[in-house]
C-alpha positions as CSV (number, residue, x, y, z in Angstrom):
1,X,93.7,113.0,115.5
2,X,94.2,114.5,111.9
3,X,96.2,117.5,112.1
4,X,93.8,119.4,109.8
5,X,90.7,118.6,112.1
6,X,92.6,119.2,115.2
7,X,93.4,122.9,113.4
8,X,89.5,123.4,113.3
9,X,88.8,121.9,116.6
10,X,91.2,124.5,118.1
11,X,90.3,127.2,115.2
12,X,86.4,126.5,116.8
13,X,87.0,128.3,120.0
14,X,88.2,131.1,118.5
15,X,85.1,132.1,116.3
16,X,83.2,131.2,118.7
17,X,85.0,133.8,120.9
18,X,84.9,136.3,117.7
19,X,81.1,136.2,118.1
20,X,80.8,136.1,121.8
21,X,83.0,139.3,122.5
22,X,81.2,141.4,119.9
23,X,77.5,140.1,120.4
24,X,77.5,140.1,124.2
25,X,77.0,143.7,124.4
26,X,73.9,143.9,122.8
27,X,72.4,141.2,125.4
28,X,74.1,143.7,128.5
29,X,72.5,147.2,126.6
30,X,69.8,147.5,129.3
31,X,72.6,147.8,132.1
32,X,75.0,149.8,129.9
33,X,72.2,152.1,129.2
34,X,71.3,153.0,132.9
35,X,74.6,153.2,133.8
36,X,76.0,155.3,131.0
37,X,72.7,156.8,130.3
38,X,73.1,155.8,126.4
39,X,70.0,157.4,123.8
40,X,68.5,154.8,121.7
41,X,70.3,156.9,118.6
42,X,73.6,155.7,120.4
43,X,72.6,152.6,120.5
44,X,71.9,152.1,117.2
45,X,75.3,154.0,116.4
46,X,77.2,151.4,118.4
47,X,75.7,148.4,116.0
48,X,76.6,150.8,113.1
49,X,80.1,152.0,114.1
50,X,81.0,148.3,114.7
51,X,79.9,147.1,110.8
52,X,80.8,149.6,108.9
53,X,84.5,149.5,110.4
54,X,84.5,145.9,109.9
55,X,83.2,146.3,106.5
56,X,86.1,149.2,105.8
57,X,89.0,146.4,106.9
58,X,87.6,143.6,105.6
59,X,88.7,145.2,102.0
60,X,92.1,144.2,102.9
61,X,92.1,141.9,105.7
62,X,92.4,139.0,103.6
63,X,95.1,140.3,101.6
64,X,97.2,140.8,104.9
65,X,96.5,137.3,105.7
66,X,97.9,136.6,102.3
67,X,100.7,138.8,102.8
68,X,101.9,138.1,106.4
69,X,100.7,134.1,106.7
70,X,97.3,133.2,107.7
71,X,98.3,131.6,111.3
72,X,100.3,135.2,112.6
73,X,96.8,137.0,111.1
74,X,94.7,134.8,113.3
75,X,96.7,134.9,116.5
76,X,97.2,138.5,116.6
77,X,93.7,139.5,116.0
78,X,92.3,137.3,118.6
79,X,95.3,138.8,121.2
80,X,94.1,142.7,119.9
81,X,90.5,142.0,120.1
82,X,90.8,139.9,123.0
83,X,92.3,142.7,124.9
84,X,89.5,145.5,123.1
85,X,86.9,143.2,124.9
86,X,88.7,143.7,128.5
87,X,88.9,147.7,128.0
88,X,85.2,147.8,127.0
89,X,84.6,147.0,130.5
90,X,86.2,150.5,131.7
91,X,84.0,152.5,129.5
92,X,82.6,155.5,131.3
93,X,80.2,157.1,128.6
94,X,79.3,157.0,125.3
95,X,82.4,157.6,123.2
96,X,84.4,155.6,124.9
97,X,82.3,152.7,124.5
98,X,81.9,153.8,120.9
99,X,85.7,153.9,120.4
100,X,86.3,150.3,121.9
101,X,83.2,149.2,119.1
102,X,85.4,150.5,116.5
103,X,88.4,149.3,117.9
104,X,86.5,145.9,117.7
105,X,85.4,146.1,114.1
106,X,89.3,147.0,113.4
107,X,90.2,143.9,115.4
108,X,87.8,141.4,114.3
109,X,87.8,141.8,110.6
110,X,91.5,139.9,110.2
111,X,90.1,136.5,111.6
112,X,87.2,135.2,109.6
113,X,89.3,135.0,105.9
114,X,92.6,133.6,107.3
115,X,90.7,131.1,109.1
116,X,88.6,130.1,106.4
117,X,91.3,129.8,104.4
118,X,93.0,128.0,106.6
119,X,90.5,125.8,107.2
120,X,90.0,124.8,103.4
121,X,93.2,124.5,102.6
122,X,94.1,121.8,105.8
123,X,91.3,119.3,104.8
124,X,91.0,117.7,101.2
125,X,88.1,118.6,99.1
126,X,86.3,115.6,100.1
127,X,85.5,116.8,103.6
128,X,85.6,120.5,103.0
129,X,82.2,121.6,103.4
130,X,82.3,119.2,106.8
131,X,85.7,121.2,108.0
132,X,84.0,125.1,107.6
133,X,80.4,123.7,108.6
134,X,82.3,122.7,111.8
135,X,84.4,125.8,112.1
136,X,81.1,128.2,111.3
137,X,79.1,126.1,114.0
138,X,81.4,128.3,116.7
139,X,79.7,131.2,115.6
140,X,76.4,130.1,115.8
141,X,77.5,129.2,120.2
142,X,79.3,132.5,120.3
143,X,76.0,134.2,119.1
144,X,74.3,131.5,121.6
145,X,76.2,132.1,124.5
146,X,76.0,135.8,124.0
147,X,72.4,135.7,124.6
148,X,71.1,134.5,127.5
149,X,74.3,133.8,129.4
150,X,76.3,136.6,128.5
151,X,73.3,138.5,130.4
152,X,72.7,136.1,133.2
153,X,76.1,136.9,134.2
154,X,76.4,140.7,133.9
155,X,73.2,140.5,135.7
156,X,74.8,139.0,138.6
157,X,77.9,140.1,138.5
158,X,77.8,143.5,136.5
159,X,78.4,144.0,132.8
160,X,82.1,145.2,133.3
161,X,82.9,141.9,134.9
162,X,81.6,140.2,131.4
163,X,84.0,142.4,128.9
164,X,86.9,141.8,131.9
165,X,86.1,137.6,131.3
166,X,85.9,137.1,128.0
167,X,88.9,139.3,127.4
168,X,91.0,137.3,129.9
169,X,89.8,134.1,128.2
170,X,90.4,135.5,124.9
171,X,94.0,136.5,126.0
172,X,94.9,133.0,127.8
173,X,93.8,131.1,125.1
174,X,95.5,133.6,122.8
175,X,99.1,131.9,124.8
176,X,97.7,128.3,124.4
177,X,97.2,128.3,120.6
178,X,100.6,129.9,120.5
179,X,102.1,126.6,120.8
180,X,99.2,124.4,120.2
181,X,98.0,125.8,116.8
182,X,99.9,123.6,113.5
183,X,101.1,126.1,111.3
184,X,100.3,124.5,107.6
185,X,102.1,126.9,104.8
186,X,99.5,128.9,102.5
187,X,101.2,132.1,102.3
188,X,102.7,133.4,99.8
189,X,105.9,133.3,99.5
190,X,106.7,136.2,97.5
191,X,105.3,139.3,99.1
192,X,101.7,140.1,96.7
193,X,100.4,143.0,95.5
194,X,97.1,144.2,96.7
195,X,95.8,145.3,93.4
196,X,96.9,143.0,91.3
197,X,95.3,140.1,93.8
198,X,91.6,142.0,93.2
199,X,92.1,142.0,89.9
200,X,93.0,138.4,89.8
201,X,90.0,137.8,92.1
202,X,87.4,139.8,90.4
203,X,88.4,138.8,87.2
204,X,87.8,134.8,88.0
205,X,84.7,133.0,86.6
206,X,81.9,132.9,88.9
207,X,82.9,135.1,91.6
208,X,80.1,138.0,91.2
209,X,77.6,135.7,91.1
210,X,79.2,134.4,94.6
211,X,79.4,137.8,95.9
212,X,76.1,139.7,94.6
213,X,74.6,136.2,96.4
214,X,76.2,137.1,99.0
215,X,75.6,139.9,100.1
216,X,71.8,139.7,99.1
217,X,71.6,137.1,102.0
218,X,73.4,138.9,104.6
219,X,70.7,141.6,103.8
220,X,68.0,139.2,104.6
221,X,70.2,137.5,107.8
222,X,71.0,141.2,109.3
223,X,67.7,142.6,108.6
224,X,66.5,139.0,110.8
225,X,68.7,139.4,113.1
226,X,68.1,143.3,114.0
227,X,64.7,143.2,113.8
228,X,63.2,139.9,115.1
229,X,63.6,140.5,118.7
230,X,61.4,143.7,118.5
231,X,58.8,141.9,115.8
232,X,58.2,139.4,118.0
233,X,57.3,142.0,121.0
234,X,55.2,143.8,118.6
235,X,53.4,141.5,116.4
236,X,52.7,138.4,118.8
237,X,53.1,140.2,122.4
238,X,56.5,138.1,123.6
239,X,58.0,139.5,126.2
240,X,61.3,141.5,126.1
241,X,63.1,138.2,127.7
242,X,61.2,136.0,126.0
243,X,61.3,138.0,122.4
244,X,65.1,138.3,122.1
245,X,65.8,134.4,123.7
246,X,63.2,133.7,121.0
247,X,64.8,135.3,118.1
248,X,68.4,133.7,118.9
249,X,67.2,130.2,119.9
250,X,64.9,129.6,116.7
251,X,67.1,131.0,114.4
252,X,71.1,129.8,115.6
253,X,69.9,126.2,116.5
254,X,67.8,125.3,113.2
255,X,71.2,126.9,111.9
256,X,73.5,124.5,113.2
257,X,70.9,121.7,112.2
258,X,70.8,123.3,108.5
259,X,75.2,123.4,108.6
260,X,75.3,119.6,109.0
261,X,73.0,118.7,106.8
262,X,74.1,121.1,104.0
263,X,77.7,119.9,104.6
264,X,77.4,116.3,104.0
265,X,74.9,117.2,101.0
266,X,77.7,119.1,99.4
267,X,81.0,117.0,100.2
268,X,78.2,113.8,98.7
269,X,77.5,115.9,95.7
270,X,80.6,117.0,94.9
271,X,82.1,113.5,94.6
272,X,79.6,113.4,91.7
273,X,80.1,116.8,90.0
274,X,81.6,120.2,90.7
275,X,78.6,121.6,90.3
276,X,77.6,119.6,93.9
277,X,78.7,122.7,96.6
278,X,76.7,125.3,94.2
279,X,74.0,123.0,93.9
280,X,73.5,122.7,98.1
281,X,73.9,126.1,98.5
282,X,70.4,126.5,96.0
283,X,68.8,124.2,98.2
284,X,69.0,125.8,100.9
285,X,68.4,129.3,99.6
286,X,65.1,127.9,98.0
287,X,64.0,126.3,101.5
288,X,64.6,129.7,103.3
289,X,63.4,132.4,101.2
290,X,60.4,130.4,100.9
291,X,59.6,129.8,104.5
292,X,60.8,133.2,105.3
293,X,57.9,134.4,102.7
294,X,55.5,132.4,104.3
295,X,56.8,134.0,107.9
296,X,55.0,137.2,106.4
297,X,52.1,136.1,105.7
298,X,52.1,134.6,109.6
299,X,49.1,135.5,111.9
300,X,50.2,133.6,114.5
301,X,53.6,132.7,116.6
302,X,53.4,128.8,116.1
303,X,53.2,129.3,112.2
304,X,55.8,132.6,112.3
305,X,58.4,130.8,114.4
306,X,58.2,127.5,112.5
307,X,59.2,129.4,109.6
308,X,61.5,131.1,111.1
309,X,63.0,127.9,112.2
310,X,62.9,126.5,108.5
311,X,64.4,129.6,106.8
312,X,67.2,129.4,109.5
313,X,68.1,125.6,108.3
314,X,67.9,126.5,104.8
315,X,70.5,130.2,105.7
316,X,72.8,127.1,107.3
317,X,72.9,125.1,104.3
318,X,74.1,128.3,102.7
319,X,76.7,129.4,105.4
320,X,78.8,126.1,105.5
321,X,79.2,126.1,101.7
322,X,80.9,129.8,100.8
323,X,83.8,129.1,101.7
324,X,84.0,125.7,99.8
325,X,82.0,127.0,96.4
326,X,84.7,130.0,96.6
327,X,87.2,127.3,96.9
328,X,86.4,126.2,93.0
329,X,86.1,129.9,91.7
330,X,89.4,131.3,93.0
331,X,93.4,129.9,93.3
332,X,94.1,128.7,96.8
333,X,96.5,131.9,97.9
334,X,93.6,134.1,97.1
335,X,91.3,132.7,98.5
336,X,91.6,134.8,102.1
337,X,91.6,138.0,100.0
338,X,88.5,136.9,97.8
339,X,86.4,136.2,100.9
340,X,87.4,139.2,102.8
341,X,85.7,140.9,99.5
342,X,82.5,139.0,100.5
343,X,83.1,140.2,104.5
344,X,82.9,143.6,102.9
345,X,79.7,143.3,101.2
346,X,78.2,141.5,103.7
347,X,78.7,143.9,106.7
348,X,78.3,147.0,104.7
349,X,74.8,145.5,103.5
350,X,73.9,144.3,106.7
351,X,74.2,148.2,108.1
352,X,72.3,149.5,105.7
353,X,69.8,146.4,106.4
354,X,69.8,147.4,110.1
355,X,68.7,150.9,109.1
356,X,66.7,150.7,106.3
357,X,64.3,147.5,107.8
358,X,63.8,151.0,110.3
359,X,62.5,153.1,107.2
360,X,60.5,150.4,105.5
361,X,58.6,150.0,108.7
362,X,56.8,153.3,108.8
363,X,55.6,152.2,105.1
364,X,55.3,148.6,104.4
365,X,56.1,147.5,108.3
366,X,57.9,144.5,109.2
367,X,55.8,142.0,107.3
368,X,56.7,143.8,103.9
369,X,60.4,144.4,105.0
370,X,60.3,140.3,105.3
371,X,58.7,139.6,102.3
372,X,61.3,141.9,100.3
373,X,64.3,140.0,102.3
374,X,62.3,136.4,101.2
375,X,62.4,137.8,97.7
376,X,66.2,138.5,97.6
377,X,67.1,135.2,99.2
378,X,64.7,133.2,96.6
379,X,66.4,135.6,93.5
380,X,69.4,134.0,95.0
381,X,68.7,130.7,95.3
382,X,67.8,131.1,91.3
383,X,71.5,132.3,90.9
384,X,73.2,129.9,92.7
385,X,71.6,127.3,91.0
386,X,72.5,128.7,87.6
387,X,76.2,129.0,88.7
388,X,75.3,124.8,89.6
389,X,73.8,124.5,86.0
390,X,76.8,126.2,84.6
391,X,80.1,124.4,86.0
């Protein structure tokens, strides 16, 4: 096999254990909270503390990638937040289990840019969108598997047993890509400096477009992914079982669907004109702000979940070509540093999504909150296709 497709292959299980280890909790918070006896305040704390630390590191985590080589990034950060994932499961009250969420965010935030960069820079332009679509599909099964099976098994076997698991799998597969993992050079070699790669990044031709787009859809995807469970309990009667394997199965599968279509879009479109990636990306963004406008208007669950479904595809379409359209706005040894810019946005939006969908629901509810998201995501798509029109 290619050496750059074996790196994603092997690159794969790792965000998809990125995903699992920090999503499983939220499908075990019914056991933690008996156990721990854990307010709903705290529990909304725990998703905050976790973004917002993420969001803090993910200012320089590329940069560090940059600086110490994107392969030592990658391998420590799954060891550290491998091993935060096994002490989570000898929390004993709340601020211990807030501690090991922070710990997490801290942990976590080093692997998505050095992979992605890693990823783009093994594969020739070609195939690109293909390489992070695959990549980015681990996600979507860590988010998967976080669901119902992460809580099928703390339900049998206790929710310590889960963190004590995954960390252990984390860990051994931490040893295996040790020697298994091909270690292609797109570090620096002289050592850079921080402000002067921002400066470089920020000042390159197209990138706020890429990054206010950005982080306007990972208002719309966190605001989804906070709220949906709970809409669906509310709005069509789902149960709680049935709500939240609802809200992950109709969103992350479309999602996959949406990654490998948009992927082989872009890398076709791209052997045509540059503008190709950008161009996809619009697509997409057009197909799932409109469906998700028309999930407001709903009235019943067919019509609300096929939408749901739809906007998913058109979100995946998005995902699988950021890191490629990033790829034509910035030089390759920034390109860790420029995307961990975009991490930032995105996680520090997506708290203030998870909170604010809260406030807009004692005024415009749920259906309003969706319809604001739908408008962001089609604003958007009418950017991304500008930045298309322009290259």
């Amino acid at each position: 096999m290619n050496q750059g497709w074996a790196l994603v292959l092997l690159l794969w299980v790792v965000a998809l254990l990125n995903y699992l280890d920090r999503q499983v909790i939220f499908s075990l918070l019914p056991l933690l909270r008996g156990e721990l006896n854990l307010s709903d305040s705290e529990i909304g704390l725990l998703g905050a503390v976790f973004l917002w630390v993420y969001a803090a590191c993910s200012l320089f985590a590329g940069w560090v990638a940059q600086r110490f080589g994107h392969r030592r990034v990658i391998l420590a950060s799954l060891g550290a937040w491998s091993i935060v994932t096994a002490l989570t499961g000898i929390s004993s009250n709340f601020m211990t289990l807030g501690l090991t969420r922070a710990a997490m965010g801290i942990t976590e935030a080093f692997y998505i840019p050095a992979a992605l960069a890693l990823v783009a820079a093994a594969l020739p332009d070609a195939v690109r969108s293909r390489a992070v679509s695959l990549h980015q599909s681990g996600i979507y099964m860590g988010i998967l598997l976080g669901g119902g099976p992460g809580a099928a098994i703390g339900q049998a076997f206790g929710w310590r047993n889960v963190f004590f698991l995954l960390g252990a799998i984390g860990c051994l597969y931490g040893l295996f890509l040790l020697k298994a993992m091909p270690a292609p050079g797109v570090h620096s070699a002289a050592t850079p400096d921080y402000g002067r790669v921002v400066r470089s990044v920020a000042g390159a031709r197209g990138f706020w477009p890429v990054f206010a787009i950005f982080a306007a859809i990972s208002f719309a995807n966190w605001m989804v992914a906070t709220w949906m469970p709970l809409y669906l309990y509310d709005r069509f009667q789902f149960s709680l079982q049935s709500a939240g394997l609802s809200a992950t199965v109709f969103t992350q599968i479309p999602g996959l669907a949406g990654m490998a279509a948009g992927s082989f879009l872009a890398d076709r479109l791209a052997r045509r004109s540059k503008r190709g990636r950008a161009f996809a990306q619009a697509v997409g963004l057009l197909t799932g702000g409109l469906f998700l406008l028309l999930g407001g208007f709903a009235d019943t669950a067919p019509l609300f979940l096929g939408a749901l479904m739809l906007y998913s595809f058109g979100r995946g379409m998005y995902d699988c070509n950021v890191m490629p359209v990033l790829c034509d706005v910035v030089a390759g040894d920034e390109r860790s540093t420029a995307y961990s810019l975009l991490n930032f946005a995105g996680t520090f939006v997506g708290g203030v999504a998870a909170y604010g969908a809260g406030a807009l629901r004692s005024g415009i509810g749920l259906e309003g909150a969706l319809m604001l998201a739908a408008v962001l995501v089609l604003a958007s798509a009418a950017l991304s296709n500008r930045i298309a029109s322009e290259r």
